[in-house]
C-alpha positions in Angstrom: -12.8 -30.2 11.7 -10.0 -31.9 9.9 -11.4 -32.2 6.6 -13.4 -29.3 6.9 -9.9 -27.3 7.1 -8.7 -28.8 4.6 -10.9 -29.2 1.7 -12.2 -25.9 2.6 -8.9 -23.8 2.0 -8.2 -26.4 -1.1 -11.7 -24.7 -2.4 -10.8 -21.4 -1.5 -6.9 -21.2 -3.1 -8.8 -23.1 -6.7 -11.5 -20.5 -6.8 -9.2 -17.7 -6.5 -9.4 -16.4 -2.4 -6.9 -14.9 -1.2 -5.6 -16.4 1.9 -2.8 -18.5 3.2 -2.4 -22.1 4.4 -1.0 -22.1 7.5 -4.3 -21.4 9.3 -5.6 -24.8 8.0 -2.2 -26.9 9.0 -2.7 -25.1 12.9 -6.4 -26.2 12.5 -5.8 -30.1 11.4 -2.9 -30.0 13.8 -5.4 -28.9 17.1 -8.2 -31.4 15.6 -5.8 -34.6 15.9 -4.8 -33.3 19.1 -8.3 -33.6 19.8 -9.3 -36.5 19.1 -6.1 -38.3 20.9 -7.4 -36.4 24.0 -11.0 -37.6 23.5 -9.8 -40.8 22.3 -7.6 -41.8 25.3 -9.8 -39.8 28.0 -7.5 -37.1 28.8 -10.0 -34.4 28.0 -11.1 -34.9 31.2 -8.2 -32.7 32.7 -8.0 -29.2 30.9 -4.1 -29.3 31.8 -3.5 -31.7 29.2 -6.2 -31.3 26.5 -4.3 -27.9 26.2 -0.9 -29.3 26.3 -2.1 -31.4 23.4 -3.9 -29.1 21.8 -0.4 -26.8 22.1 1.6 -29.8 20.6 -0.9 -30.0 17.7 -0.6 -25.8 16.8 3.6 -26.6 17.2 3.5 -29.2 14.5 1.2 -27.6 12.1 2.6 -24.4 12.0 6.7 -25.8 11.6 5.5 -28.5 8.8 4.5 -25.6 7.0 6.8 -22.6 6.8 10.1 -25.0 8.2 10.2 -23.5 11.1 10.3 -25.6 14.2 11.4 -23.8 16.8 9.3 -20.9 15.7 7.0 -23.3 15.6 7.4 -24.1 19.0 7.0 -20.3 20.4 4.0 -20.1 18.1 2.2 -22.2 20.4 2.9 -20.8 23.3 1.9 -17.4 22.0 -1.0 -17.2 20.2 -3.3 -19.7 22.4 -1.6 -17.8 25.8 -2.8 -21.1 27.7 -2.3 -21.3 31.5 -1.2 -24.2 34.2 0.1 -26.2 31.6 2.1 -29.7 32.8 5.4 -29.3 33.5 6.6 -31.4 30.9 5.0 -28.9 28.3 8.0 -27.8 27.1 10.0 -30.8 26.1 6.7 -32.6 24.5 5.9 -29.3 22.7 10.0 -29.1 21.0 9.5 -32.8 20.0 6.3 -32.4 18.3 7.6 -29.5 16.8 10.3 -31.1 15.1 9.2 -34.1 14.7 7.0 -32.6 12.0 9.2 -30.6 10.4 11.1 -33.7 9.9 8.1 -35.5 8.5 7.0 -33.2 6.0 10.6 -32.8 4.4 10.7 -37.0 4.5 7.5 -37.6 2.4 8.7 -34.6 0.6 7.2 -31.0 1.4 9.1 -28.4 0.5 9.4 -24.7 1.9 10.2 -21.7 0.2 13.7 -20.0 0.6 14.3 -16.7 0.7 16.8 -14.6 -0.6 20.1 -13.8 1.4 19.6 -10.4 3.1 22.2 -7.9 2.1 23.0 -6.6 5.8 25.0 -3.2 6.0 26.3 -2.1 9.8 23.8 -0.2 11.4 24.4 3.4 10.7 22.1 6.4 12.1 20.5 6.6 9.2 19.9 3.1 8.4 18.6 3.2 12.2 16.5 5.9 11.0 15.0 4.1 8.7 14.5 1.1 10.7 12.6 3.2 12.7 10.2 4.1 10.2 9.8 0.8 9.1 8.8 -0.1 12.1 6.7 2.5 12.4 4.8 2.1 9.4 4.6 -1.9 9.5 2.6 -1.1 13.1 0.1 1.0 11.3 0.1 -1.7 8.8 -0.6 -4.2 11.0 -3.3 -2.6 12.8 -5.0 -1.3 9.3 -5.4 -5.1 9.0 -6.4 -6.5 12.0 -8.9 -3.9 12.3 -10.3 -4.0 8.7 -10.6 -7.3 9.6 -12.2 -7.1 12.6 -14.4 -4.5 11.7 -15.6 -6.1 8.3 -16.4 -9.6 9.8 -18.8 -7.2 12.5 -20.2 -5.4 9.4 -21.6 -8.6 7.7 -22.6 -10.7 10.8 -24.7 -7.4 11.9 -26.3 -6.9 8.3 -26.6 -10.8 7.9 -28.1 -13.9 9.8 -26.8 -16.6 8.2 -23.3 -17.9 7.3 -23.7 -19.0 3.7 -25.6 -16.3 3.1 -22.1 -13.8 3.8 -20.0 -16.1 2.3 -22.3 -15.8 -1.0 -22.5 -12.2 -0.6 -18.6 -11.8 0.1 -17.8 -13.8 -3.1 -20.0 -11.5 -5.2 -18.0 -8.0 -3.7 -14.9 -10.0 -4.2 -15.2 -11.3 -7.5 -16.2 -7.6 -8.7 -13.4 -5.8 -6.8 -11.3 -8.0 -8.5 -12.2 -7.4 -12.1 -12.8 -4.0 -11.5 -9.1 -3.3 -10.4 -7.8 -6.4 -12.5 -6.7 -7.7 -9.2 -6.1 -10.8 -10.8 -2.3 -11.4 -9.1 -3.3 -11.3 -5.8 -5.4 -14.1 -5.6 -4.7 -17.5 -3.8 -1.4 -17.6 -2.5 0.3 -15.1 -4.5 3.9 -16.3 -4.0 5.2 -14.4 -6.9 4.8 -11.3 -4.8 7.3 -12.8 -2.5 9.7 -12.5 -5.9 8.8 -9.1 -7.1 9.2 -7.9 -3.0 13.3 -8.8 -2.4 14.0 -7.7 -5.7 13.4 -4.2 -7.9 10.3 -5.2 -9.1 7.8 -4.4 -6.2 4.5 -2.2 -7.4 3.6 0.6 -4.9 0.6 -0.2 -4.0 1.6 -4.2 -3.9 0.7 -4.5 0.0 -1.6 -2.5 0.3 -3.9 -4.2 -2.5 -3.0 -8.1 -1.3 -4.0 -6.8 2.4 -7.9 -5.8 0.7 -7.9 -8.5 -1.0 -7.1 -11.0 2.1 -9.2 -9.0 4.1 -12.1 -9.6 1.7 -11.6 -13.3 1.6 -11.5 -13.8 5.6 -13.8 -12.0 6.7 -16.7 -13.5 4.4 -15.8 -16.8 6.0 -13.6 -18.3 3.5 -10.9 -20.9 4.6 -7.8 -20.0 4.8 -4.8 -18.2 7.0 -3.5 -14.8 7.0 0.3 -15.5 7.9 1.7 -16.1 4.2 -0.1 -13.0 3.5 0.8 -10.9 6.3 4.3 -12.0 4.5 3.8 -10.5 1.7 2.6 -7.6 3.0 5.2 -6.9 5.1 8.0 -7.6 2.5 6.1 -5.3 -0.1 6.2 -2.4 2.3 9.9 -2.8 2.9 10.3 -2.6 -1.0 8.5 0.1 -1.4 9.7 2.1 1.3 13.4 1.7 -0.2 12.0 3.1 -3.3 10.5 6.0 -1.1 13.9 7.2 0.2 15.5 4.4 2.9 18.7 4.1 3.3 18.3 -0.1 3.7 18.7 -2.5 0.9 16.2 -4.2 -1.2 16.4 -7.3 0.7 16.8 -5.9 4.3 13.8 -3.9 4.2 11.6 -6.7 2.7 12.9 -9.4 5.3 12.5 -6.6 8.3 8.8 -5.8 7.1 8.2 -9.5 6.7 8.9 -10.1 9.7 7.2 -6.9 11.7 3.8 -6.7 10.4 3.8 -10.5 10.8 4.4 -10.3 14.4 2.6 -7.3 14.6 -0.4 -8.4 13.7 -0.5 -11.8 15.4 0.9 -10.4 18.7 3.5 -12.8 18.5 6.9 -10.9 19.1 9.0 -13.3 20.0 7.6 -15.8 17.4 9.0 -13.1 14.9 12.0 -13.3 16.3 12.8 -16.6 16.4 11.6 -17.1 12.7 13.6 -14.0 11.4 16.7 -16.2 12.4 15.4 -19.5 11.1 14.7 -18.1 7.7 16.9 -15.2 7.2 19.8 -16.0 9.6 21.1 -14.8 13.0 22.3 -11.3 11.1 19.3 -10.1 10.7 18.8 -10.1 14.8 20.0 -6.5 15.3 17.7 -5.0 12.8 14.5 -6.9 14.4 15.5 -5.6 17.7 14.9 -2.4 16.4 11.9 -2.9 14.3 9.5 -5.6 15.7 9.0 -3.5 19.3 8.2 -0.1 17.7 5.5 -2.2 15.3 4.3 -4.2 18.1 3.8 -0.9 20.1 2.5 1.1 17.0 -0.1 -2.2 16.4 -2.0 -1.8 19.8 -2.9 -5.2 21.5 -5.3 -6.5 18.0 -4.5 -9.6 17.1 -5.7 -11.9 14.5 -6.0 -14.6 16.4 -9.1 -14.3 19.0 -8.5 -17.2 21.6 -5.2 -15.0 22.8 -6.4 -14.0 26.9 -4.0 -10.7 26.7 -1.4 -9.2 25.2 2.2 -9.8 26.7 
Protein backbone atom coordinates (compact mmCIF):
# COMPACT_ATOMS: atom_id res chain seq x y z
CA UNK A 1 0.00 0.00 0.00
CA UNK A 2 2.76 2.33 0.96
CA UNK A 3 4.41 2.72 -2.23
CA UNK A 4 1.46 2.22 -4.10
CA UNK A 5 0.16 5.65 -2.40
CA UNK A 6 2.95 7.18 -3.02
CA UNK A 7 4.29 6.67 -6.36
CA UNK A 8 0.85 6.67 -7.53
CA UNK A 9 -0.13 10.32 -6.51
CA UNK A 10 3.68 11.27 -7.61
CA UNK A 11 2.36 9.90 -11.24
CA UNK A 12 -0.81 11.57 -10.94
CA UNK A 13 0.49 15.46 -9.83
CA UNK A 14 3.57 14.88 -13.02
CA UNK A 15 0.92 13.90 -15.55
CA UNK A 16 -1.28 16.78 -14.70
CA UNK A 17 -4.39 15.15 -12.22
CA UNK A 18 -5.84 17.20 -10.27
CA UNK A 19 -5.84 16.08 -6.79
CA UNK A 20 -4.19 16.71 -3.41
CA UNK A 21 -1.62 14.90 -1.31
CA UNK A 22 -2.90 14.51 1.87
CA UNK A 23 -4.94 11.45 0.97
CA UNK A 24 -1.62 9.64 0.16
CA UNK A 25 0.21 10.89 3.65
CA UNK A 26 -3.25 9.38 5.61
CA UNK A 27 -2.72 6.22 3.38
CA UNK A 28 1.21 5.62 4.14
CA UNK A 29 0.43 6.75 7.64
CA UNK A 30 -2.48 3.71 8.19
CA UNK A 31 -0.16 1.21 6.08
CA UNK A 32 2.87 1.53 8.69
CA UNK A 33 0.34 1.33 11.32
CA UNK A 34 -0.26 -1.81 9.72
CA UNK A 35 2.39 -3.49 9.51
CA UNK A 36 3.53 -2.62 13.31
CA UNK A 37 0.24 -4.31 14.22
CA UNK A 38 0.89 -7.37 11.90
CA UNK A 39 4.41 -7.24 12.80
CA UNK A 40 4.12 -7.37 16.62
CA UNK A 41 0.81 -9.53 16.66
CA UNK A 42 -1.56 -6.97 17.78
CA UNK A 43 -3.92 -7.38 14.90
CA UNK A 44 -5.18 -9.99 16.72
CA UNK A 45 -7.32 -7.51 18.97
CA UNK A 46 -9.48 -5.05 16.74
CA UNK A 47 -9.10 -2.52 19.82
CA UNK A 48 -5.65 -1.82 19.05
CA UNK A 49 -5.23 -2.42 15.27
CA UNK A 50 -7.58 0.56 15.16
CA UNK A 51 -5.92 2.62 17.79
CA UNK A 52 -2.88 2.15 15.52
CA UNK A 53 -4.42 2.50 12.57
CA UNK A 54 -5.89 6.04 14.33
CA UNK A 55 -2.27 6.98 15.27
CA UNK A 56 -1.09 6.34 11.70
CA UNK A 57 -4.17 8.86 9.98
CA UNK A 58 -3.05 11.58 13.10
CA UNK A 59 0.55 11.65 11.85
CA UNK A 60 -0.06 11.66 8.19
CA UNK A 61 -2.56 14.21 8.04
CA UNK A 62 -0.47 16.93 10.72
CA UNK A 63 3.01 16.20 8.73
CA UNK A 64 1.28 17.48 5.93
CA UNK A 65 -0.80 20.66 6.35
CA UNK A 66 1.12 21.50 10.09
CA UNK A 67 -1.55 20.83 11.77
CA UNK A 68 -1.23 18.54 14.69
CA UNK A 69 -3.95 18.95 16.81
CA UNK A 70 -6.20 19.07 13.85
CA UNK A 71 -4.45 16.31 13.08
CA UNK A 72 -5.42 14.66 16.06
CA UNK A 73 -9.43 15.34 15.67
CA UNK A 74 -8.99 14.19 12.14
CA UNK A 75 -8.57 10.77 13.29
CA UNK A 76 -11.05 10.51 15.47
CA UNK A 77 -13.54 11.86 12.87
CA UNK A 78 -13.26 10.57 9.69
CA UNK A 79 -12.66 6.69 10.64
CA UNK A 80 -15.64 7.19 13.55
CA UNK A 81 -13.92 3.92 15.21
CA UNK A 82 -15.53 2.40 18.31
CA UNK A 83 -14.13 0.77 21.85
CA UNK A 84 -10.95 2.12 21.37
CA UNK A 85 -8.28 1.59 24.50
CA UNK A 86 -8.39 3.95 26.92
CA UNK A 87 -5.01 5.28 26.37
CA UNK A 88 -6.22 6.36 22.72
CA UNK A 89 -6.04 9.69 23.36
CA UNK A 90 -2.68 10.49 24.75
CA UNK A 91 -0.92 7.89 22.12
CA UNK A 92 -3.04 9.56 19.37
CA UNK A 93 -1.66 13.61 20.60
CA UNK A 94 1.92 12.10 20.62
CA UNK A 95 1.86 10.63 17.23
CA UNK A 96 0.39 13.62 16.13
CA UNK A 97 3.03 15.77 17.03
CA UNK A 98 5.61 13.82 16.90
CA UNK A 99 5.28 14.06 13.13
CA UNK A 100 4.66 17.41 12.75
CA UNK A 101 7.88 17.77 14.49
CA UNK A 102 9.63 15.35 12.15
CA UNK A 103 8.63 16.74 8.96
CA UNK A 104 9.75 20.40 9.82
CA UNK A 105 13.24 18.67 11.26
CA UNK A 106 14.28 16.94 7.84
CA UNK A 107 12.80 20.02 6.50
CA UNK A 108 9.11 19.97 5.03
CA UNK A 109 7.59 23.01 4.79
CA UNK A 110 3.83 24.13 4.92
CA UNK A 111 2.16 26.86 3.31
CA UNK A 112 1.10 30.03 5.28
CA UNK A 113 -1.66 31.88 4.66
CA UNK A 114 -2.44 35.26 4.68
CA UNK A 115 -3.45 37.20 7.92
CA UNK A 116 -7.35 37.42 7.86
CA UNK A 117 -8.51 41.02 8.04
CA UNK A 118 -11.34 40.39 10.85
CA UNK A 119 -14.00 43.32 11.18
CA UNK A 120 -16.58 42.92 14.41
CA UNK A 121 -19.44 41.04 13.54
CA UNK A 122 -22.02 43.36 12.31
CA UNK A 123 -25.71 42.20 11.02
CA UNK A 124 -24.73 42.42 7.82
CA UNK A 125 -21.40 40.82 7.97
CA UNK A 126 -23.64 38.07 9.91
CA UNK A 127 -25.65 38.17 6.97
CA UNK A 128 -23.29 37.36 4.90
CA UNK A 129 -21.75 34.71 6.91
CA UNK A 130 -24.81 33.23 6.61
CA UNK A 131 -24.75 32.92 2.97
CA UNK A 132 -21.49 31.80 2.89
CA UNK A 133 -22.32 29.16 4.76
CA UNK A 134 -25.08 28.50 2.95
CA UNK A 135 -23.55 28.35 -0.28
CA UNK A 136 -20.20 26.46 0.83
CA UNK A 137 -23.07 23.52 2.02
CA UNK A 138 -24.35 23.31 -1.50
CA UNK A 139 -20.85 23.43 -2.56
CA UNK A 140 -19.88 20.76 -0.64
CA UNK A 141 -22.55 18.49 -1.42
CA UNK A 142 -22.28 19.38 -5.36
CA UNK A 143 -18.92 17.65 -4.79
CA UNK A 144 -19.38 14.86 -2.74
CA UNK A 145 -22.15 13.86 -4.88
CA UNK A 146 -20.62 14.48 -8.30
CA UNK A 147 -18.28 12.36 -6.89
CA UNK A 148 -20.14 9.83 -5.75
CA UNK A 149 -22.26 9.69 -8.51
CA UNK A 150 -19.47 9.69 -11.19
CA UNK A 151 -17.37 6.85 -9.67
CA UNK A 152 -21.12 4.70 -9.83
CA UNK A 153 -21.47 5.88 -13.50
CA UNK A 154 -18.10 4.30 -14.65
CA UNK A 155 -17.91 1.12 -12.40
CA UNK A 156 -21.69 0.49 -13.85
CA UNK A 157 -20.60 1.12 -17.58
CA UNK A 158 -17.11 -0.56 -16.96
CA UNK A 159 -15.67 -3.94 -15.56
CA UNK A 160 -12.34 -3.36 -15.15
CA UNK A 161 -10.22 -0.74 -13.23
CA UNK A 162 -7.58 0.23 -15.82
CA UNK A 163 -9.90 0.15 -18.18
CA UNK A 164 -11.85 3.58 -16.26
CA UNK A 165 -8.74 4.88 -15.38
CA UNK A 166 -7.83 4.83 -19.35
CA UNK A 167 -11.05 6.09 -20.23
CA UNK A 168 -11.15 8.89 -17.45
CA UNK A 169 -7.71 10.16 -18.70
CA UNK A 170 -9.03 10.52 -22.25
CA UNK A 171 -12.39 12.76 -20.97
CA UNK A 172 -9.98 14.49 -18.82
CA UNK A 173 -7.25 15.39 -21.03
CA UNK A 174 -10.08 16.68 -23.64
CA UNK A 175 -12.05 18.73 -20.98
CA UNK A 176 -8.94 20.22 -20.31
CA UNK A 177 -7.87 21.47 -23.71
CA UNK A 178 -11.17 22.25 -24.65
CA UNK A 179 -11.73 24.81 -21.77
CA UNK A 180 -7.75 25.46 -21.61
CA UNK A 181 -8.11 24.25 -18.08
CA UNK A 182 -4.56 24.15 -18.02
CA UNK A 183 -4.25 26.01 -14.22
CA UNK A 184 -6.11 23.72 -12.45
CA UNK A 185 -4.15 20.79 -12.78
CA UNK A 186 -2.00 19.04 -10.05
CA UNK A 187 -1.95 20.88 -7.03
CA UNK A 188 -2.87 24.22 -8.21
CA UNK A 189 -1.41 26.27 -5.23
CA UNK A 190 -1.47 29.45 -7.12
CA UNK A 191 -5.18 29.45 -6.69
CA UNK A 192 -4.64 29.68 -3.06
CA UNK A 193 -2.81 33.22 -4.15
CA UNK A 194 -5.30 34.48 -6.60
CA UNK A 195 -8.29 33.42 -3.70
CA UNK A 196 -7.09 35.88 -0.53
CA UNK A 197 -6.30 38.43 -2.80
CA UNK A 198 -8.34 40.58 -5.86
CA UNK A 199 -7.44 38.29 -8.28
CA UNK A 200 -9.93 35.39 -7.96
CA UNK A 201 -11.73 34.33 -11.47
CA UNK A 202 -15.54 33.63 -11.06
CA UNK A 203 -15.81 30.55 -11.99
CA UNK A 204 -12.23 29.57 -10.18
CA UNK A 205 -14.05 26.88 -7.74
CA UNK A 206 -16.30 25.78 -9.59
CA UNK A 207 -13.89 24.67 -12.58
CA UNK A 208 -10.97 23.10 -9.93
CA UNK A 209 -14.11 21.13 -8.22
CA UNK A 210 -14.78 19.37 -12.12
CA UNK A 211 -11.57 19.04 -12.57
CA UNK A 212 -10.82 17.10 -9.09
CA UNK A 213 -13.88 15.41 -9.56
CA UNK A 214 -12.71 14.04 -12.94
CA UNK A 215 -9.41 12.95 -11.59
CA UNK A 216 -10.91 10.91 -8.40
CA UNK A 217 -13.36 9.30 -9.56
CA UNK A 218 -11.49 7.58 -12.58
CA UNK A 219 -9.18 6.12 -9.93
CA UNK A 220 -6.39 8.41 -9.95
CA UNK A 221 -4.23 8.80 -6.76
CA UNK A 222 -4.59 11.45 -4.91
CA UNK A 223 -6.65 13.52 -2.03
CA UNK A 224 -9.37 15.91 -2.19
CA UNK A 225 -8.59 18.12 1.03
CA UNK A 226 -6.06 20.70 -0.69
CA UNK A 227 -8.64 20.97 -3.22
CA UNK A 228 -11.61 21.18 -1.20
CA UNK A 229 -9.22 24.33 -0.04
CA UNK A 230 -9.19 25.92 -2.88
CA UNK A 231 -12.54 25.62 -3.54
CA UNK A 232 -13.68 26.89 -0.54
CA UNK A 233 -11.43 29.97 -0.55
CA UNK A 234 -12.43 30.72 -4.24
CA UNK A 235 -16.02 30.90 -3.30
CA UNK A 236 -15.32 33.30 -0.49
CA UNK A 237 -13.59 35.58 -3.11
CA UNK A 238 -16.01 35.47 -5.30
CA UNK A 239 -18.83 36.01 -3.24
CA UNK A 240 -17.15 39.36 -1.93
CA UNK A 241 -17.04 40.43 -5.46
CA UNK A 242 -20.85 39.40 -5.59
CA UNK A 243 -21.90 41.94 -2.93
CA UNK A 244 -20.61 40.63 0.80
CA UNK A 245 -19.99 42.82 3.20
CA UNK A 246 -16.72 40.50 4.50
CA UNK A 247 -13.19 41.17 3.43
CA UNK A 248 -11.11 39.49 0.83
CA UNK A 249 -9.37 37.48 3.27
CA UNK A 250 -12.23 36.61 5.76
CA UNK A 251 -14.40 35.19 3.20
CA UNK A 252 -11.67 33.06 1.53
CA UNK A 253 -10.36 31.70 5.08
CA UNK A 254 -14.35 31.13 6.17
CA UNK A 255 -15.02 29.17 2.74
CA UNK A 256 -11.72 27.32 3.20
CA UNK A 257 -12.57 26.21 6.00
CA UNK A 258 -16.59 25.28 5.50
CA UNK A 259 -16.71 23.38 2.39
CA UNK A 260 -13.66 21.49 3.81
CA UNK A 261 -15.48 20.43 6.73
CA UNK A 262 -18.41 20.20 4.95
CA UNK A 263 -17.57 17.84 2.74
CA UNK A 264 -15.53 15.49 4.95
CA UNK A 265 -18.08 15.55 7.78
CA UNK A 266 -15.42 16.72 9.94
CA UNK A 267 -16.82 19.80 11.90
CA UNK A 268 -14.91 19.96 14.53
CA UNK A 269 -11.68 19.06 12.57
CA UNK A 270 -12.55 22.50 10.72
CA UNK A 271 -12.57 24.05 13.68
CA UNK A 272 -9.61 23.23 15.30
CA UNK A 273 -7.65 23.86 11.91
CA UNK A 274 -9.32 27.33 11.31
CA UNK A 275 -7.37 28.35 14.56
CA UNK A 276 -4.13 26.57 13.82
CA UNK A 277 -3.81 28.21 10.42
CA UNK A 278 -5.69 31.39 10.64
CA UNK A 279 -5.69 32.07 14.39
CA UNK A 280 -8.17 32.04 17.37
CA UNK A 281 -10.03 35.35 15.66
CA UNK A 282 -11.32 33.66 13.15
CA UNK A 283 -13.44 31.38 15.83
CA UNK A 284 -16.52 33.62 15.88
CA UNK A 285 -17.01 33.59 12.20
CA UNK A 286 -16.68 29.64 11.96
CA UNK A 287 -19.22 29.31 14.60
CA UNK A 288 -21.40 30.85 12.33
CA UNK A 289 -20.52 29.36 9.16
CA UNK A 290 -19.25 25.71 9.42
CA UNK A 291 -22.91 24.46 11.20
CA UNK A 292 -25.16 26.04 8.56
CA UNK A 293 -22.69 24.19 5.72
CA UNK A 294 -22.56 21.12 7.54
CA UNK A 295 -26.46 21.18 7.79
CA UNK A 296 -26.86 22.52 4.15
CA UNK A 297 -24.14 19.40 3.05
CA UNK A 298 -26.44 16.50 4.30
CA UNK A 299 -24.56 13.55 5.90
CA UNK A 300 -22.13 12.83 2.32
CA UNK A 301 -18.93 12.58 3.01
CA UNK A 302 -15.86 11.92 1.03
CA UNK A 303 -14.53 9.56 3.10
CA UNK A 304 -16.58 6.14 3.01
CA UNK A 305 -15.26 4.16 6.07
CA UNK A 306 -17.15 7.01 8.32
CA UNK A 307 -20.25 4.59 10.32
CA UNK A 308 -22.54 7.87 10.68
CA UNK A 309 -22.70 11.24 10.70
CA UNK A 310 -22.29 13.06 14.24
Amino acid sequence: MLPLALFGTLLTHLLGGSAGREGTSVQMGGAVAEAITTRFGLDRDKKYQRLLMMTGIAAGFSATFGTPLAGTFFAYEAPRYRHLPKIQPLLIIYASFLSNMIGELVGATHRLYPAVNLARISLKNLLSLVILGILAGIVAFLFTFSLTMLKKVYHDLISKPILISAIGAVIFIFIITLFKLEDYQGLSLQLFDRAFSAQSSGWDFLKKLMTTVLTLAAGFQGGEVTPLFEIGASLGNVLVHQGLTLSITTAAACGFIAVFASAANIPITGFIMGIELFGWGILPYLFIVIPISYLISTSRTIYTSQLKPL
